[in-house]
VEXDREN-2710 file (C-alpha; in Angstrom, 1 decimal):
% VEXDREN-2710
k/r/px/py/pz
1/UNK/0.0/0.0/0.0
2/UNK/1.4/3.5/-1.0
3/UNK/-1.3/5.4/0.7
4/UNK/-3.0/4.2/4.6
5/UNK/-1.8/4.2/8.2
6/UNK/-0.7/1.8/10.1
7/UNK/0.5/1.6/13.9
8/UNK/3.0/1.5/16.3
9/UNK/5.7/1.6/13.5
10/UNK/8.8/3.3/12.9
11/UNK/9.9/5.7/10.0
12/UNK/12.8/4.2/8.0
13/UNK/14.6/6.4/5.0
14/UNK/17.2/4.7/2.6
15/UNK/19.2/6.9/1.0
16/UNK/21.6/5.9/-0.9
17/UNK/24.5/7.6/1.5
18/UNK/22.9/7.1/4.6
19/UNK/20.1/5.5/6.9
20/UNK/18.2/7.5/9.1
21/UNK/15.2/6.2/11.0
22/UNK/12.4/7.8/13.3
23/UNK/9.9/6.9/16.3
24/UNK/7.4/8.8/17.2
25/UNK/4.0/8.4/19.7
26/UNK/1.6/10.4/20.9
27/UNK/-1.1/11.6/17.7
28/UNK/-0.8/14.4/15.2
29/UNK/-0.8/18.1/17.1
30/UNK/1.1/16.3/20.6
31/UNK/3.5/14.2/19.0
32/UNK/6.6/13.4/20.5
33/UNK/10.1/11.9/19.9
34/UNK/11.0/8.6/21.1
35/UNK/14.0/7.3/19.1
36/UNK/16.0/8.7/16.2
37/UNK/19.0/7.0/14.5
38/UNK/21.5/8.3/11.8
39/UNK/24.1/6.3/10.1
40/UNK/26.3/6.6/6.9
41/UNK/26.3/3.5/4.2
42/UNK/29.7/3.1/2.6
43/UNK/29.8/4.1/-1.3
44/UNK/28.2/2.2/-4.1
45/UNK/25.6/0.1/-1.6
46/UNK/23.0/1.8/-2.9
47/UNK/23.2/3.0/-6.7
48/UNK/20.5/4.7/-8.8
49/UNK/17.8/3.0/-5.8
50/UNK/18.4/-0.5/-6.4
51/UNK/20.3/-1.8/-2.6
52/UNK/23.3/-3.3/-4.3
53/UNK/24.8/-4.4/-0.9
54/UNK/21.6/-6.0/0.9
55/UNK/23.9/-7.5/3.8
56/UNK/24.9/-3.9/4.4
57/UNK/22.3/-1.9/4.6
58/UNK/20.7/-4.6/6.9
59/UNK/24.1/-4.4/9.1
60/UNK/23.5/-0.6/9.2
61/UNK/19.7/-0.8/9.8
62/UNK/20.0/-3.7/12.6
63/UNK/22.9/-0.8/14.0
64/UNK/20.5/1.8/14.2
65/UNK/17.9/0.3/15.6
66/UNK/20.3/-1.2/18.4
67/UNK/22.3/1.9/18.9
68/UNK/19.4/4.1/19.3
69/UNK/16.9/1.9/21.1
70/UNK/14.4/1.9/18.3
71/UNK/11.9/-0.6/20.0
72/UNK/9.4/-0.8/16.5
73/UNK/9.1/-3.8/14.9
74/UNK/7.3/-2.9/12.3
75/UNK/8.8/0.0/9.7
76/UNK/7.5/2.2/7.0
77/UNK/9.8/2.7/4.4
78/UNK/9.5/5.3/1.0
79/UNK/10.4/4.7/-2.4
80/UNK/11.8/7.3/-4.9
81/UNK/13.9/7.8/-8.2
82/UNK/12.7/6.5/-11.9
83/UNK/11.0/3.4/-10.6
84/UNK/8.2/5.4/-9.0
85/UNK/5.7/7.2/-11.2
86/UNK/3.0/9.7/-9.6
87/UNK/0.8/11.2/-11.4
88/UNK/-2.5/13.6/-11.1
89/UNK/-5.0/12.6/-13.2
90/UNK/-8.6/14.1/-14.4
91/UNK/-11.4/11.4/-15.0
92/UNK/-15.2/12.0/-15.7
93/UNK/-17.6/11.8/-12.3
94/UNK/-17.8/8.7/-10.9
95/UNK/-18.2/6.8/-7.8
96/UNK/-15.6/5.2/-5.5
97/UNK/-17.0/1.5/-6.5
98/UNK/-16.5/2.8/-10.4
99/UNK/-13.2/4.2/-9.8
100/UNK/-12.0/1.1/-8.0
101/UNK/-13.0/-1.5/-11.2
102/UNK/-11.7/1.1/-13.7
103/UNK/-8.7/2.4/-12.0
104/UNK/-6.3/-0.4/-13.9
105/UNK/-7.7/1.0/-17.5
106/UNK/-7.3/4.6/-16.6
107/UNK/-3.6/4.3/-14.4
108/UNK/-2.0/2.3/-18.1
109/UNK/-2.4/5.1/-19.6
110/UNK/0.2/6.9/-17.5
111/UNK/2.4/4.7/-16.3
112/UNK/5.5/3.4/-18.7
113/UNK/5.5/0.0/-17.4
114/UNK/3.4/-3.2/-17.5
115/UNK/1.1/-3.0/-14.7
116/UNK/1.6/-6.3/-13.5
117/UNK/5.3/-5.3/-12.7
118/UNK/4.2/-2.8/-10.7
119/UNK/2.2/-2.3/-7.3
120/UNK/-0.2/0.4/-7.9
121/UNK/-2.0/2.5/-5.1
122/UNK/-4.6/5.8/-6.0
123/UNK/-6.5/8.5/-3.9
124/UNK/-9.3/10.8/-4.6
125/UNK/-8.3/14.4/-4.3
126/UNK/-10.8/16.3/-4.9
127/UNK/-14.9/15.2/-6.9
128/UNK/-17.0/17.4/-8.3
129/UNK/-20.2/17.4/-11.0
130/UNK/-17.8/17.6/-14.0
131/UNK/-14.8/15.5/-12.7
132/UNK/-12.7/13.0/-10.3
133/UNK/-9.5/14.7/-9.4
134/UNK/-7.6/11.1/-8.8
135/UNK/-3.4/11.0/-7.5
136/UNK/-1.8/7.8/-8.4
137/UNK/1.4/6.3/-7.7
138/UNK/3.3/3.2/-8.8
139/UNK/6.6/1.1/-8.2
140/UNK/8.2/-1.4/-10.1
141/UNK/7.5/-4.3/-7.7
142/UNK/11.2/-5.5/-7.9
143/UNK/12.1/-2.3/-6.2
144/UNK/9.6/-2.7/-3.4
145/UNK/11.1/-6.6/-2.9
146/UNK/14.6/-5.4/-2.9
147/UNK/13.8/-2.6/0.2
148/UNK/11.5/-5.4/1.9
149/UNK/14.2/-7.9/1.8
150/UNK/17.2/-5.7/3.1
151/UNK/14.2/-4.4/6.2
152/UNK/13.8/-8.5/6.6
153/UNK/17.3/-9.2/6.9
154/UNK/17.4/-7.0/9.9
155/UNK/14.7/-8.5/11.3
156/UNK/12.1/-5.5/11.2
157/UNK/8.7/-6.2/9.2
158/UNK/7.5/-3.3/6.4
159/UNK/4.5/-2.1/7.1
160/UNK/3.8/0.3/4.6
161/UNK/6.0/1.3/1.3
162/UNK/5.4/5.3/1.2
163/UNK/6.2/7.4/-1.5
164/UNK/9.5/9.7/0.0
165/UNK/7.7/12.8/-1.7
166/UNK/4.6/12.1/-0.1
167/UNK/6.3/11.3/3.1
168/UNK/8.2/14.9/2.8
169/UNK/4.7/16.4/2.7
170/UNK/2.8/14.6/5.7
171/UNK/6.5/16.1/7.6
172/UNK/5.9/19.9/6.0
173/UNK/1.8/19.6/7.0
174/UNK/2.0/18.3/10.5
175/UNK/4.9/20.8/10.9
176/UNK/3.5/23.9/9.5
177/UNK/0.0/23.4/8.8
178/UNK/-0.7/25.7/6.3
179/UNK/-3.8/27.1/5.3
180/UNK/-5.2/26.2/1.6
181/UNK/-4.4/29.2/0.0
182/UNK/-0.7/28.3/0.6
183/UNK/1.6/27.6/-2.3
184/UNK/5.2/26.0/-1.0
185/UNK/7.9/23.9/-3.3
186/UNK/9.3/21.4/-1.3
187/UNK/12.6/20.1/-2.5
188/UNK/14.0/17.0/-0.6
189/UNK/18.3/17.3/-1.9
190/UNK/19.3/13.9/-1.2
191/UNK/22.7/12.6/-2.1
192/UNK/21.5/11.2/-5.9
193/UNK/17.9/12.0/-6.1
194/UNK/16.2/15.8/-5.8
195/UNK/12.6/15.0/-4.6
196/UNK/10.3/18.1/-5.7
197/UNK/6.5/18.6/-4.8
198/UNK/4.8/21.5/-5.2
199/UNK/2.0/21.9/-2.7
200/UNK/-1.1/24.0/-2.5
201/UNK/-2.7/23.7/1.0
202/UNK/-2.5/20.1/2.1
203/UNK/-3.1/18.9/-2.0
204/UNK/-0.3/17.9/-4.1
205/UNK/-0.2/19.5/-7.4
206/UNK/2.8/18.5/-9.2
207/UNK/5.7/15.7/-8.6
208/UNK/9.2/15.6/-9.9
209/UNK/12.0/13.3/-9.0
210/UNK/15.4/14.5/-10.5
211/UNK/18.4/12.8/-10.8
212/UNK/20.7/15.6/-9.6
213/UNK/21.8/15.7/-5.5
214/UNK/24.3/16.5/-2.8
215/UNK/26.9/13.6/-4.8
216/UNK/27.6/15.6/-7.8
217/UNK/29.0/19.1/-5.7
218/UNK/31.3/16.2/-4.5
219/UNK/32.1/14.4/-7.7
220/UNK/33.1/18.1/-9.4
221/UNK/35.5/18.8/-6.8
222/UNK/37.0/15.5/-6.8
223/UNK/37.7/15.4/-10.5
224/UNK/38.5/19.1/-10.5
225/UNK/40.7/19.4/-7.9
226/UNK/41.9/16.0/-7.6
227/UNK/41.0/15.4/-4.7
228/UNK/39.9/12.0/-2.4
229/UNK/36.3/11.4/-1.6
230/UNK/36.3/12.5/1.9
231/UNK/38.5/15.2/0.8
232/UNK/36.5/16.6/-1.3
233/UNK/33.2/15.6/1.3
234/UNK/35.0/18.0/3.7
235/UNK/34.9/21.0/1.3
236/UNK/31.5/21.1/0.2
237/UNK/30.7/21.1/3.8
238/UNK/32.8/24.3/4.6
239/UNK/35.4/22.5/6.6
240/UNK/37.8/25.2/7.6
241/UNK/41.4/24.1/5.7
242/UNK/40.3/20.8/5.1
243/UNK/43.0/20.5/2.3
244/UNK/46.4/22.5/2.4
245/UNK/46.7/24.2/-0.6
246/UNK/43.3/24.4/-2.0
247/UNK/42.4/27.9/-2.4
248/UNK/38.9/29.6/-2.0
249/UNK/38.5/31.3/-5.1
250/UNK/39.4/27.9/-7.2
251/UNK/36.1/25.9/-5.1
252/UNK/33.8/28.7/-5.6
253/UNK/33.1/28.7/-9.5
254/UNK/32.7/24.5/-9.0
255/UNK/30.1/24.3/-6.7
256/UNK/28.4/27.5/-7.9
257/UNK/28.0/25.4/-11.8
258/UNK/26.4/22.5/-9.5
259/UNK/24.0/25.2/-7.8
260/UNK/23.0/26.8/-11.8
261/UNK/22.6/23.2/-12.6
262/UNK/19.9/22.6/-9.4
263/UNK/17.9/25.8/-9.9
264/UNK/18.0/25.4/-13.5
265/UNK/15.8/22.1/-13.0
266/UNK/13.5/23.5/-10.0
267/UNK/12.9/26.1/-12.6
268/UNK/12.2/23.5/-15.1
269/UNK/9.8/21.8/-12.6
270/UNK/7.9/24.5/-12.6
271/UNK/8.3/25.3/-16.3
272/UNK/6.6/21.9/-16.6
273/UNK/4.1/22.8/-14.0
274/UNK/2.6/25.5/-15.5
275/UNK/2.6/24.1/-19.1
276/UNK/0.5/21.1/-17.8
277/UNK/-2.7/22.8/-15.8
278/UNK/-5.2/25.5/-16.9
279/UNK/-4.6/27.0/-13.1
280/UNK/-2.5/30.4/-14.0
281/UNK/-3.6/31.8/-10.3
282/UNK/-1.0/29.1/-8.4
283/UNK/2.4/30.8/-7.8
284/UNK/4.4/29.2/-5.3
285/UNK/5.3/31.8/-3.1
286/UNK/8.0/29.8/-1.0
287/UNK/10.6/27.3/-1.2
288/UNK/11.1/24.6/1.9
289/UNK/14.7/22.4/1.4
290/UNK/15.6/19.5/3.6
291/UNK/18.0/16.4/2.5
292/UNK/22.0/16.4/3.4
293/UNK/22.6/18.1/0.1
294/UNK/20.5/21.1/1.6
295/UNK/23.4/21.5/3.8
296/UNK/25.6/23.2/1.5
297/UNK/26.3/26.5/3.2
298/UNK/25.2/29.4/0.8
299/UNK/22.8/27.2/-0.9
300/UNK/20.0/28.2/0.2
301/UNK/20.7/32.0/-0.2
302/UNK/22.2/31.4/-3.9
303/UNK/18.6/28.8/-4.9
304/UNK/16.9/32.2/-3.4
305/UNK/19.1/34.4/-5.7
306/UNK/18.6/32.6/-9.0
307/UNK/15.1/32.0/-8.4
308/UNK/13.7/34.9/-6.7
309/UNK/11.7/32.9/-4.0
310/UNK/12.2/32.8/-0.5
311/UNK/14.4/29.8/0.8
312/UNK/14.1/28.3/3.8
313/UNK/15.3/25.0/5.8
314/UNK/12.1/22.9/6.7
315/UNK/12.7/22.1/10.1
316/UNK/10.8/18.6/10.8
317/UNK/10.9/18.7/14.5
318/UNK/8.7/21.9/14.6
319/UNK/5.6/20.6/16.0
320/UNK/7.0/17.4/17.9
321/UNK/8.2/17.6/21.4
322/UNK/11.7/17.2/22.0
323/UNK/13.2/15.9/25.5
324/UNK/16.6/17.7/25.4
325/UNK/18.0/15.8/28.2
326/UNK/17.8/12.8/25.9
327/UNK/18.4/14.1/22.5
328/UNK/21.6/16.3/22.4
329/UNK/20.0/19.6/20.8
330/UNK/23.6/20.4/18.8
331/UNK/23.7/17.0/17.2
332/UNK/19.5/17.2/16.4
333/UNK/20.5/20.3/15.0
334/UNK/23.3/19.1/12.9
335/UNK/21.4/16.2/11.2
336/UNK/17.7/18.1/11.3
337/UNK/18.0/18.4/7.9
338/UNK/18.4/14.8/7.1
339/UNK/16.0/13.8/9.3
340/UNK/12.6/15.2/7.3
341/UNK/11.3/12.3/5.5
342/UNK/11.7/10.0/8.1
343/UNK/9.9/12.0/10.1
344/UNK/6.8/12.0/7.7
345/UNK/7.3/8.2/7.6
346/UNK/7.2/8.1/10.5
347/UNK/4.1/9.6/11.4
348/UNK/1.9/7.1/9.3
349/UNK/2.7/5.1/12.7
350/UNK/0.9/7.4/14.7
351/UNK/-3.2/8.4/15.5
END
């Protein structure tokens, strides 16, 4: 199931650099934090989404969970990348019993694969006397198997397979709850993958996963400067003389062509946006970034620069209480970033 709630799970992001993982109780509006974990994979485990390593990210997600005292045993999990299509669809009016027999018929026009490779899940978004706004979303099925075995191997059950976009947008509602009239871009900068949804209200209106991320700032300095991996991991972070003899004015240029690359394809996003509905009233007023790569310092000015919007950092412990005499607020702080679409996984475990 891509769209439901279950309970007393917790929220579990792969990415391919790092695991991070989330428990919350309480219910939406006095939620708190229970248990939060954070842990690196070594390179090439995980490479354009598929888990090429499954012993390793099992290792790393039986670590967490022991490390941090994640008592779950039950997880929800998100998908992204090319194997997962959403998309918002228009249908004439028809009832939920309809929609259900048709939905097959209406989703292969859409979606690029054979359905039964896929595992297909759909909501109603909005009905009226002309039309069935319908969202539906897909994954290649050998996709879901390969994230339900590696959760398996650590001994944790899936409970639900999420869409990370969708799970980024439960973490922005709960957090912010914004009224309908509001019109936000969130963009999820993950090491590969750039997650984008923009949002009107609680109602998403347009869906893009990009393969640009946090990987290829450190792949440019690398080749560029010849530099190691961690090297070259330590200056896109700002690490004061984390190489002797590197000079400032020779890093700027390379990570500012990564940064023209990045808002080059938001603004294509919403190039694409605005070329596929009749609505010419939406204008997204505001842009919310999470994901390591959102970490870069400057970036968010310089996405604000290029694209004259307002860029913030979409801080996912808002609305959740925090016990600061368990979680250090410095390292919270440090990894807040990271931590947004586990977060929204996580709280399809809660009331």
């Amino acid at each position: 199931m891509l769209f439901g709630k279950k309970k007393s799970v917790a929220g579990l992001d792969i990415g391919s650099s790092s695991v991070k993982m989330v428990e919350l109780d309480g219910k939406v509006g006095s939620l708190n934090l229970v248990s939060l974990g954070f842990e690196n994979l070594p390179d090439d485990t995980i490479i354009d989404g598929q888990i090429m390593e499954l012993n390793v990210v099992s290792d790393v997600i039986r670590n967490v969970c022991t490390n941090n005292k994640v008592s779950a045993d039950s997880v929800v999990t998100g998908v992204s990348g090319h194997s997962v299509i959403i998309k918002n669809i228009i249908l004439p009016p028809m009832s939920e019993d309809e929609l259900e027999e048709s939905i097959d018929w209406h989703a292969e026009e859409h979606i690029p694969y054979d359905l039964s490779d896929v595992s297909l899940d759909y909501q109603i978004t909005g009905n009226n006397s002309d039309s069935t706004h319908v969202l539906i979303a897909a994954c290649k099925r050998d996709r879901i198997d390969n994230v339900c075995q590696a959760i398996q191997l650590a001994g944790k059950q899936p409970a639900v397979i999420d869409v990370d976009t969708f799970a980024l947008q439960n973490c922005y509602e709960v957090n912010y709850q914004p009224d309908e009239s509001q019109v936000v871009t969130l963009l999820n900068i993950g090491a590969s993958t750039m997650n984008v949804n923009i949002v009107k209200g609680t109602r998403s209106l347009f869906t893009r996963d990009i393969t640009v991320g946090g990987s290829q700032f450190t792949d440019v300095l690398q080749r560029s400067l010849g530099l190691s991996f961690q090297q070259a991991e330590a200056v896109k972070r700002g690490v004061n003389h984390a190489v002797d003899g590197i000079e400032e004015k020779s890093i700027e240029p390379l990570m500012n062509n990564v940064t023209e690359i990045v808002a080059m394809e938001i603004q294509k996003t919403f190039d694409f946006y605005r070329a596929t509905t009749e609505d010419n009233q939406t204008v997204v007023q505001k842009i919310l970034i999470s994901g390591g790569g959102s970490k870069l310092n400057g970036l968010a000015q310089d996405l604000s620069a290029r694209l004259e919007l307002p860029v913030e950092v979409l801080d996912p412990f808002r609305s959740i209480k925090v016990d600061t005499r368990k979680f250090d607020p410095d390292y919270l702080s440090e990894i807040m970033p990271e931590m947004a679409v586990a977060v929204g996984l996580a709280m399809r475990g809660v009331s």
